[in-house]
C-alpha positions in Angstrom: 230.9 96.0 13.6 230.4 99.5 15.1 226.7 98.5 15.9 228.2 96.0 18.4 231.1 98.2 19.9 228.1 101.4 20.5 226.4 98.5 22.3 229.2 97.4 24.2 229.9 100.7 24.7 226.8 101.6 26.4 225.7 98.6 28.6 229.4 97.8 29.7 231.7 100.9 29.4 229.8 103.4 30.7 228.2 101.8 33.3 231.1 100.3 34.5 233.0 103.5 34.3 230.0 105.5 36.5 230.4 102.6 39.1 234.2 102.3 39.3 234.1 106.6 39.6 231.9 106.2 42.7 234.2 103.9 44.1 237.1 105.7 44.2 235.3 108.3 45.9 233.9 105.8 48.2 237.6 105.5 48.9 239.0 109.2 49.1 240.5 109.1 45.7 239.3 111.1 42.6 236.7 109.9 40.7 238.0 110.9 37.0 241.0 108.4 37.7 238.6 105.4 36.9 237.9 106.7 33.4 242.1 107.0 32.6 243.4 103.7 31.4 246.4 102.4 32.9 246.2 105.4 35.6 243.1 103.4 36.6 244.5 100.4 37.9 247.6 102.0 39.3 245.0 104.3 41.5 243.5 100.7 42.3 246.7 99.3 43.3 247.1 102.5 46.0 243.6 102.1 47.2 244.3 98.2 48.3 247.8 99.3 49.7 249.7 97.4 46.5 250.8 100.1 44.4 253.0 97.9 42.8 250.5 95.6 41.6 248.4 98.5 40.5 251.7 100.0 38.7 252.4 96.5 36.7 248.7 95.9 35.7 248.9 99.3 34.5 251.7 99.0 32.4 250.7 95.8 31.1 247.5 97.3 30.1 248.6 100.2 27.7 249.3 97.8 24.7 245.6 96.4 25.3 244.6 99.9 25.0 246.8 101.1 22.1 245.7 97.9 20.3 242.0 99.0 21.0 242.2 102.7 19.8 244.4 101.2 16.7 241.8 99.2 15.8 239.3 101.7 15.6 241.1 104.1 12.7 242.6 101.1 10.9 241.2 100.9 7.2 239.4 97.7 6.9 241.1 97.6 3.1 244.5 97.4 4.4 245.2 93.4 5.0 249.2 92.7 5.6 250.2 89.7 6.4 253.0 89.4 9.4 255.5 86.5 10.2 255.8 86.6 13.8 258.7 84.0 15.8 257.2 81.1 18.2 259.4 83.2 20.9 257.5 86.3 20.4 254.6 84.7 21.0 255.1 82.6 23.4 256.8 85.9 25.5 253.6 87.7 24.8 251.3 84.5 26.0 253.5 84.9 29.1 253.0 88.5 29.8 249.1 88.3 29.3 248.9 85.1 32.1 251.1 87.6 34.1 248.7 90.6 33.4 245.7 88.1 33.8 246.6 86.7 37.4 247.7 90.2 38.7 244.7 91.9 37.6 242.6 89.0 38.9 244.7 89.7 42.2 244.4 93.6 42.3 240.5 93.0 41.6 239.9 90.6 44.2 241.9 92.9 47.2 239.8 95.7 45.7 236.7 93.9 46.5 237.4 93.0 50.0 238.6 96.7 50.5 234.7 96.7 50.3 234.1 94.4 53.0 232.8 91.9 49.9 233.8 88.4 50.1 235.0 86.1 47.1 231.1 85.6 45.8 231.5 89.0 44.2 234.8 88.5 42.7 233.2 85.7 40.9 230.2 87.4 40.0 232.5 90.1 38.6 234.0 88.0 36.2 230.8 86.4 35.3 228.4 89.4 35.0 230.6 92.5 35.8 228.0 95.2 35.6 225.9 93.4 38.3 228.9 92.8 40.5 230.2 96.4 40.6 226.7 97.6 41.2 226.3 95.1 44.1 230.2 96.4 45.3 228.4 99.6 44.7 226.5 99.3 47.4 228.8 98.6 50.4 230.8 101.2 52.4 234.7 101.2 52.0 236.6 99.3 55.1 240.0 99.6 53.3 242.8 100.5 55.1 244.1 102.0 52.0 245.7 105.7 51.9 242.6 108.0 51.7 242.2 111.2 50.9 239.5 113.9 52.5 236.6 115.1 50.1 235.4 118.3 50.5 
């Protein structure tokens, strides 16, 4: 199982990570913020002028991120077996539609702060790496708040 997460690691993460820094630059915000989960998206949300957006994906994010770094120092020998309610989970089906459709949302206004039409929104989802690298590419027409770099 490691095998696979060092390979997801290196032709997903860390490409993706290199690409979204030089887009925050691209848009007069510091690059380091795209590595910072949760501080990422709420960074996105200010460059597409919905900070509010950026501030809910955000928060909505951090258990997805917990759960992650959890899952990496769990003992594979402790097994417990948890009953959850049908109303627990159907609140936390809700709030991942909710985090899915508002990410979607902040991604696609992110995009078009790129002058990039819906084509690489699509080609995001599909093959990410390729779209960001494509987004990569294009010059920032955002009318976000930006930010002079020395």
């Amino acid at each position: 199982m490691l095998g696979l997460d060092l390979i997801y690691l290196v032709l997903f993460v860390f490409p993706s990570c290199a690409v979204f820094w030089k887009l925050y630059e691209k848009a007069g915000q510091p690059g380091w913020a795209a590595i910072v989960p949760a501080y990422s998206q709420v960074i996105m949300g200010k460059i597409v002028n919905r900070t509010w957006v950026g501030v809910v994906v955000g928060v909505m994010s951090l258990p997805l991120w917990l759960d992650r770094v959890l899952l990496l120092f769990k003992s594979s020998s402790t097994t417990s077996t948890v009953s959850v309610s049908n109303t627990l989970v159907d609140i936390v089906i809700v709030a991942l539609l909710v985090f899915l459709v508002l990410g979607l949302y902040l991604l696609n206004k992110f995009i078009k702060a790129y002058d990039r039409n819906i084509g690489y929104w699509f080609l995001y989802l599909f093959i990410p790496i390729i779209g960001m690298f494509l987004v990569n590419k294009a010059t920032f027409k955002g009318n976000g708040p930006q930010r002079k770099v020395a």
